[in-house]
C-alpha positions as CSV (number, residue, x, y, z in Angstrom):
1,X,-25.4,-22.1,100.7
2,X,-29.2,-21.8,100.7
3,X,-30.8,-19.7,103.6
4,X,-32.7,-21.4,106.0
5,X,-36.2,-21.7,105.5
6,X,-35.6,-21.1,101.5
7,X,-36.1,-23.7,99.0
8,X,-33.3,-23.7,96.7
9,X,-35.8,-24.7,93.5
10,X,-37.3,-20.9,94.0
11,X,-34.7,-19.6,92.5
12,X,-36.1,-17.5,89.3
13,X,-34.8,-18.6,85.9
14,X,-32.6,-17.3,84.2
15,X,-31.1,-18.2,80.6
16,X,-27.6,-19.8,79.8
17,X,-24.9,-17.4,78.8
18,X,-23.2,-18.8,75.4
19,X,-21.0,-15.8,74.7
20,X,-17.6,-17.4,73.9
21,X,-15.3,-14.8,75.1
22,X,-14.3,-10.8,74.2
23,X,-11.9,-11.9,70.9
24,X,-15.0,-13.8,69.3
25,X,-17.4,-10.8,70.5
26,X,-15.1,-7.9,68.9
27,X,-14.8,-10.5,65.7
28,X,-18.6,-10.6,65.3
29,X,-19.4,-7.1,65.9
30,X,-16.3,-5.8,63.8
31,X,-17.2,-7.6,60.6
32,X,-20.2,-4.8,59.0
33,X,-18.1,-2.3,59.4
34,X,-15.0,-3.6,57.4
35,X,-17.9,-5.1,54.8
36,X,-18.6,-1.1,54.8
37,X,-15.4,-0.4,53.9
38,X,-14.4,-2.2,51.2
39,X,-17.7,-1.3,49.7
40,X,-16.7,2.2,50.2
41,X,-13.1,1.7,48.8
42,X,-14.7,-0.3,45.6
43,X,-16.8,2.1,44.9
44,X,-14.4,4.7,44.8
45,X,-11.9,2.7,42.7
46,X,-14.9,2.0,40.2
47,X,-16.0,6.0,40.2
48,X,-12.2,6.9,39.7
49,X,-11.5,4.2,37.1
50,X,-14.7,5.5,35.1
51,X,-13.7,9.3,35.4
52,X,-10.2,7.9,33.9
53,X,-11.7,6.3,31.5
54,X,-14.1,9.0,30.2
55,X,-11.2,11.5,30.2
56,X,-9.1,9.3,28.1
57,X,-12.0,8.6,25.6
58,X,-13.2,12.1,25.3
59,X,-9.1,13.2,25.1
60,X,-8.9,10.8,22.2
61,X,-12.1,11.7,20.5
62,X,-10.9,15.4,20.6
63,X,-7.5,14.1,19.0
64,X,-9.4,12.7,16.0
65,X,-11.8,15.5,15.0
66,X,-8.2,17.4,15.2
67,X,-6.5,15.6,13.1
68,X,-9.4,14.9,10.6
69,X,-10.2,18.9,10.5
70,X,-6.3,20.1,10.0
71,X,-5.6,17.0,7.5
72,X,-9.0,17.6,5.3
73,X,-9.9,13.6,6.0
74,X,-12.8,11.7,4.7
75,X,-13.0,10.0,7.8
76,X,-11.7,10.3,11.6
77,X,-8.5,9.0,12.0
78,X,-8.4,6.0,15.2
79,X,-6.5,7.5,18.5
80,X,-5.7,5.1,21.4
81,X,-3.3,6.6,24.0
82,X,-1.5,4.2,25.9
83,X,-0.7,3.7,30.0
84,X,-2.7,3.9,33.1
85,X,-4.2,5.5,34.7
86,X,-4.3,8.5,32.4
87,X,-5.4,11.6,34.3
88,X,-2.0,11.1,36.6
89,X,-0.1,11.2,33.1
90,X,-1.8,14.7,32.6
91,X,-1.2,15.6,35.7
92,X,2.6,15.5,34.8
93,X,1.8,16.7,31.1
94,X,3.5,13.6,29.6
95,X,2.1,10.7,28.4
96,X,3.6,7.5,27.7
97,X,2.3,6.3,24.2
98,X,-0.4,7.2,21.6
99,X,-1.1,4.9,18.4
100,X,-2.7,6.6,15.4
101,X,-4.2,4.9,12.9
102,X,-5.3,7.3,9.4
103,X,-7.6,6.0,6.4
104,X,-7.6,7.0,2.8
105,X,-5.4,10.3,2.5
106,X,-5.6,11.6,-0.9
107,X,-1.6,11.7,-1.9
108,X,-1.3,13.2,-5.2
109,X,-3.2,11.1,-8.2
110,X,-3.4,7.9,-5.5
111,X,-4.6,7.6,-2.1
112,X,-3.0,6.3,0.7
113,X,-4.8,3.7,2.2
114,X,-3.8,3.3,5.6
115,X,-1.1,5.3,7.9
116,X,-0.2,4.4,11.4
117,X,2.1,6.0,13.7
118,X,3.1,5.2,17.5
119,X,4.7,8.0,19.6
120,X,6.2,7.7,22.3
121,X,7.4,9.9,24.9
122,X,5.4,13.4,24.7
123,X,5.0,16.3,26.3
124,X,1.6,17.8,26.7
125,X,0.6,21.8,26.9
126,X,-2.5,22.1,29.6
127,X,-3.9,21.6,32.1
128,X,-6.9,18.9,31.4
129,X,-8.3,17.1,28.7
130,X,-10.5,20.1,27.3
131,X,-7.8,22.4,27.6
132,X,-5.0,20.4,25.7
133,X,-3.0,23.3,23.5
134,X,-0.4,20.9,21.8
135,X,2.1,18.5,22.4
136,X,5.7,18.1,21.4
137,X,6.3,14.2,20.4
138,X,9.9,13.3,20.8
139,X,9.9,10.3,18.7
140,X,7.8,8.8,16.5
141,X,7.3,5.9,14.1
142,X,4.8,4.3,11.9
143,X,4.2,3.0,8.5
144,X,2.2,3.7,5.3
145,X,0.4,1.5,3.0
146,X,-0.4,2.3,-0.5
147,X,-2.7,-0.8,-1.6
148,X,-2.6,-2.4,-4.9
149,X,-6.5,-2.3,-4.8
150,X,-6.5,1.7,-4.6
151,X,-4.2,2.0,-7.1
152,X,-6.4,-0.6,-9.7
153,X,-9.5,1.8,-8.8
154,X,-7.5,5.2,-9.5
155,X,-4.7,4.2,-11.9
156,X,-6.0,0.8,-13.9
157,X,-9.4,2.3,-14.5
158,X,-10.8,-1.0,-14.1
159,X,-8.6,-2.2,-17.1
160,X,-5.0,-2.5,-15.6
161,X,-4.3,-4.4,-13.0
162,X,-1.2,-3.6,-10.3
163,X,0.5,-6.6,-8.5
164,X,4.0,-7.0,-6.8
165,X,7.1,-7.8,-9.0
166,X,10.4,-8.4,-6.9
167,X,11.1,-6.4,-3.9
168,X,11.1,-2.6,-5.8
169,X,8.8,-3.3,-8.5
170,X,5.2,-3.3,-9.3
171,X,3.9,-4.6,-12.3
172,X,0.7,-3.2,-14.5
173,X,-1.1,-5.8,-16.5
174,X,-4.1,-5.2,-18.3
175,X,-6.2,-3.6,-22.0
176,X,-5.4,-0.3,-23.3
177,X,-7.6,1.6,-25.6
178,X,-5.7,2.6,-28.7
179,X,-7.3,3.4,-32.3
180,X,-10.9,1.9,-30.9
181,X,-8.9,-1.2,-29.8
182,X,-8.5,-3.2,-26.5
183,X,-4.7,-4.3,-26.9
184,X,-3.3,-5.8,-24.2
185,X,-0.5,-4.1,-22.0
186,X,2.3,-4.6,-19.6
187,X,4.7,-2.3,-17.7
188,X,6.9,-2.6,-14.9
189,X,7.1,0.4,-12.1
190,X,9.9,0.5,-9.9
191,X,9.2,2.3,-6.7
192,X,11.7,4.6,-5.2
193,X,12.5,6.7,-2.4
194,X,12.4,10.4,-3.6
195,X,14.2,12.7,-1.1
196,X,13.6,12.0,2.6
197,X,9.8,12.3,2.4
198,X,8.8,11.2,-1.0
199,X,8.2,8.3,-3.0
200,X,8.2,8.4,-6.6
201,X,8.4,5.7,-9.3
202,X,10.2,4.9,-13.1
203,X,8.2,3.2,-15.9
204,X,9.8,0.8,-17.9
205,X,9.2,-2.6,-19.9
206,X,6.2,-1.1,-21.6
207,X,5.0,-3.9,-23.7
208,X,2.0,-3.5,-26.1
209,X,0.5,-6.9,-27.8
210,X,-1.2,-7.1,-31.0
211,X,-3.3,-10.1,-31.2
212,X,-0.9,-12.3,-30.7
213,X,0.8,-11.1,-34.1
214,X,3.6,-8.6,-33.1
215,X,4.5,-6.4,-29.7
216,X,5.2,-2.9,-29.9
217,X,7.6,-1.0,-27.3
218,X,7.8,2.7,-27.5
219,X,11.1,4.5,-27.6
220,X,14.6,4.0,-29.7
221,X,16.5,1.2,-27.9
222,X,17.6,-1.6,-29.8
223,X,14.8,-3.8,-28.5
224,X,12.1,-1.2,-28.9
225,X,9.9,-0.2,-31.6
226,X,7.6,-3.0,-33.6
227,X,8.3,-6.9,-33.8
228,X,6.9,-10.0,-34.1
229,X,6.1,-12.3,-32.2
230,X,8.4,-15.9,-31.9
231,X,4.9,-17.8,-32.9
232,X,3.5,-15.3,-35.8
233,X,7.5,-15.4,-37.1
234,X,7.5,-19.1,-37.0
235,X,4.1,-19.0,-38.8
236,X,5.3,-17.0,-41.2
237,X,8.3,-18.5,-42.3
238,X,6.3,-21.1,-43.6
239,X,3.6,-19.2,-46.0
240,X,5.9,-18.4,-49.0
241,X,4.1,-15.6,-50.3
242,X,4.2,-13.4,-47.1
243,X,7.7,-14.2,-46.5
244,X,9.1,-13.0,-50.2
245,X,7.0,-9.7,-49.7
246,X,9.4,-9.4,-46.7
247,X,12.5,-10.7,-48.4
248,X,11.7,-8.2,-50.8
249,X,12.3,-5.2,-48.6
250,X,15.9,-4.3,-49.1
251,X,16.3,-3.0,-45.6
252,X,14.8,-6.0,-43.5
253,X,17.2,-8.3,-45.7
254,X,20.0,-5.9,-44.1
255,X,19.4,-6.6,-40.4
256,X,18.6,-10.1,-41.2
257,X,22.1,-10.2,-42.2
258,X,21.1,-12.4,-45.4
259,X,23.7,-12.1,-48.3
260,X,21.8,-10.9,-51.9
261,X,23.0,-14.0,-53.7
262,X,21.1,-16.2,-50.3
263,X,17.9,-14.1,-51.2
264,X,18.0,-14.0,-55.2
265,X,17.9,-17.9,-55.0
266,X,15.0,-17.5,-52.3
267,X,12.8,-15.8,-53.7
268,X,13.3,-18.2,-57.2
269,X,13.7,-21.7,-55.8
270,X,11.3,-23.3,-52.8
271,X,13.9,-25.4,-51.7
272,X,16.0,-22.1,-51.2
273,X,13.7,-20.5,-49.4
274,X,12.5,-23.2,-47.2
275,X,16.1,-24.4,-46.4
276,X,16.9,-20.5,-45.6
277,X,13.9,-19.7,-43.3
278,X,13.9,-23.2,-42.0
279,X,16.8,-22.5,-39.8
280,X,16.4,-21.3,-36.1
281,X,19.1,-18.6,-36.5
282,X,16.8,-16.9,-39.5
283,X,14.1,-17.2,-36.7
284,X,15.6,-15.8,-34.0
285,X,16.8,-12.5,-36.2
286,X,13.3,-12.5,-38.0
287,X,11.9,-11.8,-34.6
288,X,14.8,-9.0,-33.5
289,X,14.1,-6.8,-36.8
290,X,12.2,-3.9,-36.2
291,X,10.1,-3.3,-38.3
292,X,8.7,0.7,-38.0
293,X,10.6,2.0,-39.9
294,X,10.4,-0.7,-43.0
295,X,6.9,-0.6,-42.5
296,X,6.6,3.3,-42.9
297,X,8.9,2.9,-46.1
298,X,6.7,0.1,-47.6
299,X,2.9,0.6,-45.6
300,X,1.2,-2.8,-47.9
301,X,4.0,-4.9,-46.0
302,X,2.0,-4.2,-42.6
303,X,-1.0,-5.9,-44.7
304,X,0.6,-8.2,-45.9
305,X,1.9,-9.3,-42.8
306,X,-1.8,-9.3,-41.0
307,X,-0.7,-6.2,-39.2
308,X,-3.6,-2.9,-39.1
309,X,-1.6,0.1,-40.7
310,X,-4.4,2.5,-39.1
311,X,-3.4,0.8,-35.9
312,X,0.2,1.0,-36.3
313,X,0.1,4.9,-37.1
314,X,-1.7,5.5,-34.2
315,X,0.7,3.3,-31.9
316,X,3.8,5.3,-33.9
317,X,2.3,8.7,-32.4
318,X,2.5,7.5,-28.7
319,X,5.5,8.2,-26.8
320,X,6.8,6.9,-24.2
321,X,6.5,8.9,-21.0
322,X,2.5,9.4,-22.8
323,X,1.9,5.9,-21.9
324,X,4.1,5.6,-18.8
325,X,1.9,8.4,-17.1
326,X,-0.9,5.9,-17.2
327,X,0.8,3.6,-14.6
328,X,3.3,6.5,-13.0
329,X,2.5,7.8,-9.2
330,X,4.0,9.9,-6.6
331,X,3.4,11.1,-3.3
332,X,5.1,13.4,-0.4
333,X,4.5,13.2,3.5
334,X,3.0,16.7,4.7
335,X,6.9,18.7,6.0
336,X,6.0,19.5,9.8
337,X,6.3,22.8,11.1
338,X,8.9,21.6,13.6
339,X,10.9,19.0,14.3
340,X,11.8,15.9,11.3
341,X,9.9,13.5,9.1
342,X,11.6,10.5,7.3
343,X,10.5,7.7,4.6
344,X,13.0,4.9,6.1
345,X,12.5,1.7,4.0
346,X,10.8,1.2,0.9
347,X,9.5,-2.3,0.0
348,X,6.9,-3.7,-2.2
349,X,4.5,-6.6,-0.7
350,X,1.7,-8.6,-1.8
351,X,-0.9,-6.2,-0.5
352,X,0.6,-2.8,-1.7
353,X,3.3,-0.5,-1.6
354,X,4.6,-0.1,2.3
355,X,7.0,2.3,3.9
356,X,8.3,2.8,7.2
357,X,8.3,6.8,8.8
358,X,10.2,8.2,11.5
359,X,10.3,11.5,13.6
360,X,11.4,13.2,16.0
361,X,10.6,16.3,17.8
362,X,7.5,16.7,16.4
363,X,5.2,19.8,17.5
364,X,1.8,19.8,17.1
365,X,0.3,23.1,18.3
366,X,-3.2,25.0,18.2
């Protein structure tokens, strides 16, 4: 009701109130300071992830010059340690996992190209990541690689060449030097656990070529010593003249098991002698005869044959385990100062030589 006298259009202005109630007002005003907040809270969890971070890296980059200084390494070994976050795992002195990953460790006359190792479950001495005294590893396992490629730089001297050959064997193919001559050589390795942290290997099946003409195996088994080949036998049986010089030789006749009356008509009829070393049992025994020692009773039959007698003499002074020391290697894992360290499983793959490690209670100390 307007007073008497009073027009109600004097009334001053004033503006409409659009406020929409005390819920939407608190909503409004609230929503800074919870934006605050979570800023605040982000930040922190960045700061705290980055100080876990750096402590992890420099704990691992510590690890490495460790290991590189105490195993005399070319280069720093890799160190990743496992879980998250890593300062409350060294907190509680134990951490969950730690891969290590070491290049090129000299192992005896070969180098070890590559070991790795995964621990699991350790226990930490100190108190922070520069004050780390040691660590006792409860179990441990990894594997080794010795690469065929090493072993053609330190073994083969460019010349031999090492690949795979059945699941425990390696073979070595390549020249050897002998008498100022390139002959071409095979052997066969065959890789072997030695003890629980060795490896060590046999060679065997040393084969030397001679152009084609004979192969010569060193040592005094029955298929050992100097014979020819199937071809340069089958070539000779048919040039008469080189195959009476070896008819005439009293002691390959023996181990060719040919009767005297068999050669006497051989060596004076054509027909005799063709129908005699025409047949593929005369073959197969002219190829079994060694012939070292006939050739070191009768030398001119090695000439006559197309074989070099300076050659031979030098191949007669080799021995075996001389040339299987060319192609022979062996290495042992480092014996820990506590605790156990096993070669599990050898095997031989097309890379290299690989073998699985294992150990437990492991204690690495300052």
């Amino acid at each position: 009701m307007v007073p008497r006298g009073r027009d109600p259009y004097d009334e001053p202005w004033a503006p409409p109130n659009h406020r929409r109630g005390s819920r939407r007002r608190n909503r409004a005003t609230g929503l800074p300071t919870v934006v605050r907040v979570l800023a605040w809270v982000l930040t922190l969890a960045c700061l705290v992830t980055l100080a876990d971070r750096w402590a992890v890296l420099y704990a691992e980059h510590k690890a490495s010059e460790r290991l590189k200084d105490e195993l005399d390494l070319a280069a720093a070994p890799e160190v990743r340690i496992g879980g998250f976050p890593f300062l409350t795992q060294l907190a509680a002195r134990h951490l969950d996992s730690v891969q290590v990953t070491l290049p090129d460790i000299p192992a005896d006359r070969v180098t070890l190209t590559q070991v790795t190792a995964a621990a699991d479950d350790i226990r930490i001495d100190g108190d922070g990541p520069t004050t780390i005294r040691g660590a006792l590893i409860r179990q441990m396992h990894g594997q080794v690689l010795l690469s065929f490629a090493d072993m053609n730089r330190e073994l083969g001297a460019s010349q031999v060449g090492f690949t795979a050959h059945g699941p425990g064997g390696v073979r070595a193919d390549g020249a050897l030097r002998i008498a100022g001559r390139d002959l071409h050589v095979r052997a066969e390795a065959h890789v072997r656990r030695d003890g629980d942290r060795g490896i060590a290997t046999s060679v065997d099946g040393i084969r030397l070529d001679i152009d084609g003409l004979a192969t010569y195996r060193p040592g005094t088994g029955p298929t050992d010593g100097l014979h020819l080949t199937h071809a340069s036998a089958r070539r000779l049986t048919r040039e008469a003249q080189k195959i009476r010089a070896l008819l005439a030789v009293p002691e390959i006749v023996r181990r060719l098991g040919v009767s005297d009356s068999a050669v006497r008509a051989a060596l004076h009829d054509e027909d005799e002698l063709h129908q005699l070393t025409g047949a593929p049992r005369f073959l197969r025994k002219l190829t079994g005869v060694n012939l070292v020692d006939a050739a070191l009773a009768h030398p001119r039959l090695l000439e006559r044959l197309g074989l070099d007698l300076s050659l031979f003499s030098a191949l007669t002074k080799l021995t075996r385990p001389q040339i299987a020391d060319r192609f022979s290697f062996a290495f042992q894992l480092p014996k820990p100062p506590a605790g156990s360290l096993h070669l599990q499983r050898v095997t031989v793959a097309k890379d290299g030589i690989r073998a699985d490690v294992s150990g437990t209670g492991l204690l690495l100390s300052r």
